[in-house]
N, C-alpha and C positions, 0 to 999 in steps of 0.2 A: 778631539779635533777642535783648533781654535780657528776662528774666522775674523777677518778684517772686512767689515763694511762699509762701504764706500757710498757716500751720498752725496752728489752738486745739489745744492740749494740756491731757488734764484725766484722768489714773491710765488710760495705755494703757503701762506699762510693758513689757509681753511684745511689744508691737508696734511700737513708735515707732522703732526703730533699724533695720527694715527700711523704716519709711517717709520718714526723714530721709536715709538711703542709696539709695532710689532718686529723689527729688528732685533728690539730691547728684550722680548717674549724668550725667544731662539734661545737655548743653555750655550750653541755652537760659538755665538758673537761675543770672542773675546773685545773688538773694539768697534766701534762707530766712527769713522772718519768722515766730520758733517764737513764739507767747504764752501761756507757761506759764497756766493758769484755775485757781490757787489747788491744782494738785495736790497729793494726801499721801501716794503710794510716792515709786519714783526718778526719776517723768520728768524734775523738772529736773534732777538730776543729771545724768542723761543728755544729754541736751540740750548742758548746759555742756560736759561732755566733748565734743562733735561739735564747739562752737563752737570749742574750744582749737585744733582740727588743721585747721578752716576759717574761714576767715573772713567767706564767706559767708553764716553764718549769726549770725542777729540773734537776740537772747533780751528778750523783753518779758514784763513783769508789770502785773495791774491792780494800784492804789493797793493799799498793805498786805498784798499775794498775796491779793486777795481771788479767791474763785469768783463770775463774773460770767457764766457762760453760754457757750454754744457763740458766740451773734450778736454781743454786746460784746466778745469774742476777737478774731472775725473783722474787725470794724470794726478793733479796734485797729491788729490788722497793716496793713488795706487803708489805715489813714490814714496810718501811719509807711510806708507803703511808695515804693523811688525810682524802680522800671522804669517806660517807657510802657504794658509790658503785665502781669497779673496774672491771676494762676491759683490755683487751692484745692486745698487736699488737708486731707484729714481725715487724724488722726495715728495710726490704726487700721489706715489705709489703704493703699495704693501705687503709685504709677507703674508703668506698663511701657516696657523697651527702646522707646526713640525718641518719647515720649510728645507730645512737640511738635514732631515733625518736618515732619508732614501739615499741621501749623493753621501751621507758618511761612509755610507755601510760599503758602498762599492768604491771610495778610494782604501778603504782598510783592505778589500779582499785582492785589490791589485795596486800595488804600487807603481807600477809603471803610466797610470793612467794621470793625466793631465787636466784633465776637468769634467763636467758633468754637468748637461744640460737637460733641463725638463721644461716645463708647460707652463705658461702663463695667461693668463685668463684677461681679456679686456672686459672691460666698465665702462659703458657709456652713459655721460650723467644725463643727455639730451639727444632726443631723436635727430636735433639738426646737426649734431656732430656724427652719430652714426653716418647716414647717409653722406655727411660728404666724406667720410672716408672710406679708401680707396676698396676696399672689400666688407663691403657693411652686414655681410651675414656670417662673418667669420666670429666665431669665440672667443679663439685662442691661439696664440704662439705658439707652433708645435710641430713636429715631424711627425704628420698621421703613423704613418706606415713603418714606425722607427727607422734605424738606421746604422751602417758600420763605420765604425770611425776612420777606415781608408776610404769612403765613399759619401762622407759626411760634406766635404767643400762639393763635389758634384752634386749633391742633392742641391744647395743653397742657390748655387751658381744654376740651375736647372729650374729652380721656384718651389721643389717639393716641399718644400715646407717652411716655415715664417719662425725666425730666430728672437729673441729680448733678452737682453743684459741680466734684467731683472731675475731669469730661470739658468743661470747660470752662475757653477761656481768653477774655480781654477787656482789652481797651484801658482806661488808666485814666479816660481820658475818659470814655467809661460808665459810670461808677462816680460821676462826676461831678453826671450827667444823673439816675440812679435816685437819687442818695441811699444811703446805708448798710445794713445789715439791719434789720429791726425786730426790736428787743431786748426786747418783751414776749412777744412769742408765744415758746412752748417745742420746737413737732412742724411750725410753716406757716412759720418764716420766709423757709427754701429757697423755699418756695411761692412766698410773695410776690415776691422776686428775680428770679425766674425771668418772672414776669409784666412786670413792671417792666421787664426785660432783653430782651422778645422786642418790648415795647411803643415801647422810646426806643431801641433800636439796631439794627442790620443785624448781624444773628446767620446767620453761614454752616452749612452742614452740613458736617462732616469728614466721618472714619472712624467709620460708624456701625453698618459688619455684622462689628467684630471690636472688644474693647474695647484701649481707652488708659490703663486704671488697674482697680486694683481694689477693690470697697468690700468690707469684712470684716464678715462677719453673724453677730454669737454674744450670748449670754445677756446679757452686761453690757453693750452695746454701747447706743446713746441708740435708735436706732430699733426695737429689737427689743422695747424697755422700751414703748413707744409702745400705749396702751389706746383705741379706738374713741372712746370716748366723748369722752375729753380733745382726741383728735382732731379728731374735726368739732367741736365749741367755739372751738378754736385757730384751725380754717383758717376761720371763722365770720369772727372777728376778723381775718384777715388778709386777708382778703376785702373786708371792709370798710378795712381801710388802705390795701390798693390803689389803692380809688376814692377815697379822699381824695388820694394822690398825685396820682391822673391826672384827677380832673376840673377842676382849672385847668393843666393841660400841654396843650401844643401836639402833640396825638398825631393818627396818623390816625382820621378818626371812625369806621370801625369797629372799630378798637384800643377805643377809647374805648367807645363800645359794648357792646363782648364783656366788656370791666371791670365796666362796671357791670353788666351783666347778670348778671356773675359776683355781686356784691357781693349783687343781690337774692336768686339763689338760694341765698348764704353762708349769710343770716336764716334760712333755713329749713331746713339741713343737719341741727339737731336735729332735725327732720321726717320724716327719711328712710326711717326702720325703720318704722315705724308706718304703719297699712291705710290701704289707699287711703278715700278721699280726699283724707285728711287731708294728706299733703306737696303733693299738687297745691295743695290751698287754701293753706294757708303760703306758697308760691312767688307765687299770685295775691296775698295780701293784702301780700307784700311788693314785690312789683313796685308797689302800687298806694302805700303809702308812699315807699316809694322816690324815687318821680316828682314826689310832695307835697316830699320833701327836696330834692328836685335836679329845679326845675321845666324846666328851659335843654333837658333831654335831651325832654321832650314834642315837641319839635320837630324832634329827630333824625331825619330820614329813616332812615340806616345804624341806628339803634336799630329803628324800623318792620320794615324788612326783614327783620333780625334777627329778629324777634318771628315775621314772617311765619313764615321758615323754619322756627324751633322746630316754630309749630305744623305744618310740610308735614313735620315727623319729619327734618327736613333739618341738623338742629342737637343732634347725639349725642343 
């Protein structure tokens, strides 16, 4: 099994040479596709250095070293990239001992299967970063309770369980079917991907009650910078990019479904904090829009159902 790793680099200088060294550890990573994001310490120096004594690793730049984002990094790489299969790592981040060992064994025993996600472990370097983020007694990235991969988008879209690039690997084909990241949003793109990715492919459960990598959680780090408000706005919009994707895909209908329903109650995420009634009504006037937009789903049975359940409390 050869792997293509993907890594945006953007001023993680104190950390990138334990994260390019444990990618490098893997026998799996045929390549490193590092792309520098316009940094201004030493990562690329760094970087260049790793590439002189391997080979494996690839050094890409946007036009003019510009800074173009975490999602137009990751595109870059996943375009230039030659394995069949593709994996992420954030360059803050890191691998652990055998990180692809578990997800080989079960693309060899089924071919049909599309990717393979496992457990990622958070690292906080400071208690003032724990605390302001948003679940500070949490571990780890993971689906407790595993999960089936026809029921894998409703778990996400439900909350059961907290997803990272980092514990994930995927056949390039997949990549084919979702399309790229979307490069407007700045805090939902993962979001979106990740919908996309439980949507159009057969996503296996690995090692999900010990992690495979580690994500690092400290003051300058993009997620920890992450404000509520900007938040739900963000995943507002990628919510809605979602269901532009999948309403003309050939998805299961109630993939399709749990989309758009997601998308309605996108509209109304600015809703949230404020007294009842008022987010219920938001969700109602947007569902009923909605429907006005994308008349084809009124006829949805799996939409119906759907609705049913919300309201029987059966629907998070």
């Amino acid at each position: 099994m050869e792997i293509s790793v993907t890594m945006p680099v953007y001023n993680v200088e104190p950390y990138l040479e334990q994260a390019i060294e444990s990618a490098l550890a893997e026998p799996e990573t045929a390549e490193i596709i590092v792309v520098d994001d316009g940094s201004e310490d030493s990562s690329l120096t760094i970087c260049r250095r790793f590439a002189e004594r391997d080979p494996r690793i690839r050094i890409l730049r946007h036009p003019n070293g510009e800074n173009r984002g975490l999602a137009a990094s990751r595109n870059l790489a996943i375009s230039e990239s030659r394995c069949e299969y593709v994996a992420f790592l954030d360059s803050d981040d890191y691998y652990l001992l055998n990180r692809f060992s578990h997800a080989a064994g079960i693309f060899a025993a089924d071919p049909k299967v599309d990717g393979v996600f496992e457990a990622v472990g958070l690292l906080f370097e400071d208690e003032q970063t724990r605390r302001r983020f948003n679940d500070p007694d949490r571990s780890m990235h993971t689906i407790v309770n595993g999960f089936e991969p026809e029921g894998l988008l409703r778990d996400l879209i439900d909350n059961k369980g907290w997803f990272h690039f980092d514990g994930i690997v995927v056949k390039r084909s997949l990549m084919d079917r979702t399309g790229l990241f979307e490069e407007h949003a700045k805090t939902g793109t993962v979001l979106g991907m990740e919908f996309k990715m439980a949507a159009a492919g057969r996503i296996m459960p690995g090692i999900l009650d010990k992690p495979v990598a580690m994500r690092r959680m400290y003051g300058e780090s993009i997620t920890a910078r992450m404000r509520r408000i900007a938040d739900l706005q963000d995943n507002k919009r990628v919510f809605r990019e979602v269901w532009d994707w999948a309403k003309d895909k050939d998805l299961r209908p109630a993939d399709k479904s749990l989309i758009f329903l997601a998308a309605c109650w996108g509209d109304a995420l600015p809703y949230t904090d404020l007294p009842r009634p008022i987010p219920q009504l938001a969700k109602a006037a947007s569902l009923g829009m909605n429907m006005i937009r994308s008349p084809r789903m009124l006829a949805s049975s799996s939409l119906w159902r759907l609705l049913a359940q919300r309201g029987a409390g059966k629907l998070g």
